[in-house]
Steps between C-alpha positions, in 0.01 A plus 500: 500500500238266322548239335351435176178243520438199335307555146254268631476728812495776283215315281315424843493828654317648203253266477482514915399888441206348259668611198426322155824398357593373146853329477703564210741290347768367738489803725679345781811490316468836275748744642846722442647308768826444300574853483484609849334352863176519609411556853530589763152668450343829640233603344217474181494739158194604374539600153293565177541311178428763235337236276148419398321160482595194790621301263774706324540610813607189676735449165686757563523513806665132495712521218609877524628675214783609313791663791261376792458070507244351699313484724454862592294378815386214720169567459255674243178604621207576232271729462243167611684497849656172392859449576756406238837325646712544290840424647688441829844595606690835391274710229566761292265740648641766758809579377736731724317710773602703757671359779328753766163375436625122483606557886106703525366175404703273720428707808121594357575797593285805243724519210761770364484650148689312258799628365748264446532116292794338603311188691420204329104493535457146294688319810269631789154577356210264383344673228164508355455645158109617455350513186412878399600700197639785755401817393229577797249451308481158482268385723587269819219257584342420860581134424890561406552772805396221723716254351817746513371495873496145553834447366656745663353385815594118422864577539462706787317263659731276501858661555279714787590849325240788508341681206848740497685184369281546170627827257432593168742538252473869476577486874884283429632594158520902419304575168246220525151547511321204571286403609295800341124556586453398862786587795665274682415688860119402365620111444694464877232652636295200334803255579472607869169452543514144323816406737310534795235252417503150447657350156195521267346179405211623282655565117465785318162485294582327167603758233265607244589412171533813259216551241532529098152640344603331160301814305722729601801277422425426199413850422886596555589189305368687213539867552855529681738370192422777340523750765870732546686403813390238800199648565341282861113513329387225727686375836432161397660454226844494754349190682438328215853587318635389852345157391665514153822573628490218767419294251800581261326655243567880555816658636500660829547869362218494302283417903373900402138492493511579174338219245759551227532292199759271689209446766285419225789230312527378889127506557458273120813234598282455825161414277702299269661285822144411575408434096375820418521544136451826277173498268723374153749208529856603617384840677614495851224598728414852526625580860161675576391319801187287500327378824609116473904615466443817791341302703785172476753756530350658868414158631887421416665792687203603760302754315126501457338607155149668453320563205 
């Protein structure tokens, strides 16, 4: 029986395992705790978050949605490698599982198939949500593999449990898939082999910031309006309507890759914030975006633009 660390232990043996960590919020105290215990604790839940772009991502993943509250996970790690903490306590993120593999992963001990949910998985599992859209296609970076590594490790390291103390959600809840595009035999296997090392000092190399070739946005700014459906005509445009929506200016269902006209009206209240003007007094701003308003935009929420 283990019980629950410290968030500041928590917090430590992350960065201990030379992960990059970004505190969100008052974490320490964002939980479900009023609706049920947490602890004692048994194991880790890797899980996908279905979602594109780290900073709806980390959103969402705090504030929940509609039949699910927040937080859905302690921690949120990007596709940058950098870990999100979201909350700390009970979290709505494992739901029932089956009580067989529960008693798998207290004895590590290779796990059954999972055919049952009558256990309360949010009282025994830290989970960590990873940020991928979850259809296998998606791909998983080197950078955020190793992180789910590290922070797996991090807890096992210090409650002493092996890399069977670590499942994915698949593995606990019947019907899940996730985490979908690498298996979790591949990831204890990695856990293992971290575990019987030393805690890593050296931090993951610092993520590379995405990259915006402004011709090719702009060129959807002006052809996609018109076009039938959400066509995705250039991957960047989601990064940069990631922006818009952390920002406030775009909802969150219109995060499609497609530069719509409400992309554009988002894109023009963002030129106008910064004093862009349209050519004849009272036009707003066109929402076709120009190098000085791309460019304030990435440096704002960690993009880079090139011409």
């Amino acid at each position: 029986m283990a019980t629950p660390m410290s968030a500041d232990a928590f917090l430590a043996a992350l960065r201990a395992e030379g992960l990059t960590v970004i505190e969100v919020g008052d974490w320490r105290h964002h939980n479900r705790n009023t609706k049920g215990p947490w602890g004692p604790v048994h194991g880790v839940l890797i899980h996908h978050t279905v979602t594109r772009g780290t900073g709806v991502t980390v959103d969402i993943v705090r504030e929940g949605y509609s039949g699910l509250p927040g937080p859905l996970c302690h921690g949120m790690i990007a596709k940058s490698g950098t870990v999100y903490l979201i909350g700390y306590g009970r979290a709505n993120h494992a739901g029932l599982g089956d009580p067989d593999v529960l008693r798998a992963v207290i004895d590590e001990k290779p796990l059954p198939h999972d055919d049952e949910a009558t256990v309360d998985g949010n009282r025994h599992f830290f989970g960590f949500e990873c940020e991928n859209y979850g259809d296998g296609k998606d791909p998983w970076p080197p950078e955020q593999l190793e992180a789910i590594e590290r922070a797996a490790a991090a807890v096992c390291r210090h409650y002493g449990w092996d890399e069977r103390s670590v499942i994915g959600h698949l593995e606990w809840q019947p019907g899940k898939v996730d985490p979908r595009g690498f298996t979790m035999d591949s990831m204890r296997a990695r856990i293992a082999k971290r575990l019987g090392s030393k805690p890593a000092t050296t931090p993951l190399p610092a993520p590379q910031k995405p990259v915006i070739d402004l011709s090719k946005l702009r060129e959807a700014a002006r052809t996609n309006p018109s076009m039938k459906g959400t066509p995705c005509t250039y991957e960047g445009v989601r990064i940069w309507e990631a922006a818009l929506v952390n920002e406030g200016l775009l909802a969150k269902r219109r995060l499609d890759g497609h530069f719509g006209s409400e992309t554009v009206d988002a894109t023009s209240a963002w030129q106008e914030r910064l004093g862009y003007r349209g050519r004849k007094p009272g036009q707003p701003a066109d929402g076709i975006p120009g190098p000085d308003s791309a460019k304030r935009l990435g440096a704002k929420h960690g993009f880079t633009v090139v011409a």
